[in-house]
N, C-alpha and C positions, 0 to 999 in steps of 0.2 A: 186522427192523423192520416194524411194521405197517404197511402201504398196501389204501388203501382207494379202489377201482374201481369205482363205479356204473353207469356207462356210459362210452362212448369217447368220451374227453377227451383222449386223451393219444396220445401215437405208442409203437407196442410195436416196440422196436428201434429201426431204422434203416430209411429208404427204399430200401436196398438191404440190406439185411438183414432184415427185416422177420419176425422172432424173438425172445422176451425172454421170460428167465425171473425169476421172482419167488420170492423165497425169504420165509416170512412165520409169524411164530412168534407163538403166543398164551399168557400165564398163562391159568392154572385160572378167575382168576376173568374170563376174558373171553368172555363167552356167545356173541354172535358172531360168528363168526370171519371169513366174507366177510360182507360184505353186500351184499343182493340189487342186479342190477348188469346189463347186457348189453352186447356189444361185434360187433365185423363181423367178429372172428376167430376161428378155432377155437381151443380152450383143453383142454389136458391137465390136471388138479390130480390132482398125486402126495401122498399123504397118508403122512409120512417119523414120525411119531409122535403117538396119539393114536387115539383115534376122535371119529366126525364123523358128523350127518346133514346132507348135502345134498339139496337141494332143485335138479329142473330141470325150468322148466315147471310142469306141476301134478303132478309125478313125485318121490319122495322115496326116498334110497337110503342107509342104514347104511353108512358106510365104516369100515373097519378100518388101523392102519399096513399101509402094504406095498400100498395098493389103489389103484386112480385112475379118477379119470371123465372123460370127453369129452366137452364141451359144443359146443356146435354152433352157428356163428354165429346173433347175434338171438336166443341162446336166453337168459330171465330165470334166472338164477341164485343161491343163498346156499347157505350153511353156515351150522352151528351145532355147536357144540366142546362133547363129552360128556365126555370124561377128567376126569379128575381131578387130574393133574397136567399139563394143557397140551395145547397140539396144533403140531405143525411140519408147514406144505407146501409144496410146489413147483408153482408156476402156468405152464406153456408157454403162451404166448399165441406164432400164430405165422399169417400169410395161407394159408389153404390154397391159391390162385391162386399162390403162389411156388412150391409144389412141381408145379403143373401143366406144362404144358408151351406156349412158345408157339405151336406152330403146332398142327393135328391130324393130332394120329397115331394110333395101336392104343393105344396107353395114357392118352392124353385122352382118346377116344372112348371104349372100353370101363372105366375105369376112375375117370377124374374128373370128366365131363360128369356124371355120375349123381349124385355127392356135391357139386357145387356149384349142380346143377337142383334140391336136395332129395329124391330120389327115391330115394336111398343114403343108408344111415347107419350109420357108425360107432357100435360097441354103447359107450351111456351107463355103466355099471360094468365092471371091468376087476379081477375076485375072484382073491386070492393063495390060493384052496380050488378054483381051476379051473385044472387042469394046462394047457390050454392060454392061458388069461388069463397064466400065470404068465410065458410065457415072452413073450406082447404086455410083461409088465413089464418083463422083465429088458431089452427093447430102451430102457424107458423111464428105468431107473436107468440105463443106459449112457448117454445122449441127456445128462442131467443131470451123470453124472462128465466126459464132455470139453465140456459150456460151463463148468463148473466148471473146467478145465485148460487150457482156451483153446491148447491148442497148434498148432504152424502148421497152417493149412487146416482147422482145426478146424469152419467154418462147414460148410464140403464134406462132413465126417463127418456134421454135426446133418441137411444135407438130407435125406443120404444115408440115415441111421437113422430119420429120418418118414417116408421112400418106402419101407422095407423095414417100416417100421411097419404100413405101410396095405396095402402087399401080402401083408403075411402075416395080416392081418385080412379079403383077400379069399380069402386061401391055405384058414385054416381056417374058411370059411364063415359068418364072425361079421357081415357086412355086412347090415345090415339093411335090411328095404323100409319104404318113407315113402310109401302111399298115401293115408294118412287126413291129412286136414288139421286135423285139430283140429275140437272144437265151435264154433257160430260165438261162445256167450258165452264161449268159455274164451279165443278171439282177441281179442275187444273187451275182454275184464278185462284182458288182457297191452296192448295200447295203450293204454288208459287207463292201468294205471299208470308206463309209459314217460312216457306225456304228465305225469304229477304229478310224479315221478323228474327229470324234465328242469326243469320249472316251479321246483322245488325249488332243484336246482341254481346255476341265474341268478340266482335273488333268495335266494338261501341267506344274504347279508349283509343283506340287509333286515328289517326286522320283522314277519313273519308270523303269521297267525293262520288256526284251523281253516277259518272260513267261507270265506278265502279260496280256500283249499288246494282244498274241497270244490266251489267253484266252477270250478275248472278244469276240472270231470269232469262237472260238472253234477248233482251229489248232495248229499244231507240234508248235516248237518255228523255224525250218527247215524249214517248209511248211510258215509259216506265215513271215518269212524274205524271202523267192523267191513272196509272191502271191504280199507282200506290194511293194517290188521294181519293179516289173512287172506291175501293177497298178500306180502307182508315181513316178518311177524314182528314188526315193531316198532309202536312209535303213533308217527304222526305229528311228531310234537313232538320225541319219542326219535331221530325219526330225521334230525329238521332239526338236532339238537344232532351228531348222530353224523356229515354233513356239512360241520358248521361245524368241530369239534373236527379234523377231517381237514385240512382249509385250513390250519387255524392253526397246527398239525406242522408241514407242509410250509415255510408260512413262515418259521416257528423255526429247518429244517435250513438253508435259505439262508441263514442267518446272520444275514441283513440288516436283521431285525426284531426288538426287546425283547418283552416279553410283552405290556404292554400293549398296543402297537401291532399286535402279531398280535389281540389278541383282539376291538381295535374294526376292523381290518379283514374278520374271518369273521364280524360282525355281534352282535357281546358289549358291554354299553355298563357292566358292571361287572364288575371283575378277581375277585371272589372267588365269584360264580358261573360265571365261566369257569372258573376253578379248580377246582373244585369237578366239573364234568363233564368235564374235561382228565381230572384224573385218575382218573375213572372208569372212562373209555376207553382211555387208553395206562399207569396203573396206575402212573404217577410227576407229581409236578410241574411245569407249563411250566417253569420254570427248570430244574429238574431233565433234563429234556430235552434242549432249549437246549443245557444244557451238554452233554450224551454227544452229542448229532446234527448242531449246528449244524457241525461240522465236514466233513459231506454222507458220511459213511461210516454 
């Protein structure tokens, strides 16, 4: 089922579990596939069918089935689904601070103060044509068949395979150093569009227009539709709809709302061009919908 994450709205897991994976499947005609998003948690995306360019940062990587990227907390993220017949992937969203350790010892000191100061980093592609990448994977396809199996203790395996994850990432020398902080315009383009991203969000039901948008940031309404597509991929407008269309799903799966009433609550004040973008986006029907999800499976 599609879910769409722009930023951290939501709780991944459990407060004492504080792990979730996302299972997230696209037709062919759904261009794409994440949209750009950031969260406070480290995120694994296994790419189980399809190819994909994602985007991290101002950083851009071909993925392949079989491959996976590590995103790193705060970092701005998307995909975009190249197949032709589809793409399926697996998003670990998981606290790196759970796998640490509470007190300090030789392995928080040496090992996690580094990647939670910034100053370590976990390599961004994880290539199934790099003998040893391959076998960083095969830890990851493991991780994913026992949440998928849920058997006892099974959370104690999942720590257990992120800690052997990240050790054998120190093991074969794949830890990267993080001295450069970035450019300072490539920091203030990534806050600015966190700050739009967010502004969006809130007033996502309301009725918005470019100028306003562009006044958030304090640019032309010109400048501000090249900086946002240049940044996301989408226009502005595309992408207010592509937030709103996501509320209105959601609503739909709870059950609790008709169509019409999902559509004037994500801020649609006519049913047939809600229609009309619904299913551009999820590739069926609100009702159609409705009917297969409102059941919350």
């Amino acid at each position: 089922m599609f879910e769409h994450r722009y930023r951290e709205v939501k709780l991944h897991g459990q407060p004492e579990f504080p792990l979730h994976i996302y299972h997230v499947e696209h037709q062919a005609s759904v261009h794409s596939i994440l949209p750009v998003h950031w969260h406070n948690e480290m995120e694994i995306i296994y790419l189980a069918r399809g190819t994909a360019v994602f985007n991290i940062e101002d950083r851009e990587f071909a993925v392949q089935a079989g491959e996976a990227l590590i995103v790193h907390p705060g970092e701005l993220h998307s995909g975009i689904g190249t197949a032709c017949d589809g793409t399926c992937y697996y998003s670990i969203v998981f606290r790196l601070s759970w796998l640490s350790s509470p007190q300090s010892d030789r392995i928080q000191e040496l090992y996690f103060e580094p990647i939670l100061q910034g100053t370590a980093r976990l390599p961004a592609l994880l290539s199934a044509a790099d003998e040893v990448h391959s076998k960083l994977l095969d830890w990851v396809r493991e991780l994913l068949s026992r949440y998928e199996r849920r058997s006892t203790a099974y959370e104690m395996s999942l720590k257990g395979l992120l800690l052997q994850f990240i050790a054998d990432i120190y093991q074969y020398g794949l830890m990267e150093s993080s001295n450069a902080p970035g450019s300072r315009h490539g920091r203030e383009y990534n806050r600015q569009i966190k700050q739009v991203l967010a502004y969006m969000e809130a007033h996502s039901s309301e009725k918005l227009e470019l100028d306003q948008l562009a006044s958030v940031v304090s640019l032309s309404r010109s400048h501000f539709c090249t900086f946002f597509k240049t940044l996301t991929g989408m226009r502005p407008m595309e992408y207010l709809n592509y937030i709103r269309i996501n509320k209105a799903a959601s609503l739909l799966r709870s059950g609790s709302y008709n169509v019409l009433e999902a559509a004037l609550e994500s801020g649609y004040q006519h049913v047939s061009y809600f229609s009309k973008w619904f299913k551009f986006y999820m590739s069926m029907t609100p009702s159609d919908y409705k009917a297969r999800y409102s059941s919350g499976l």
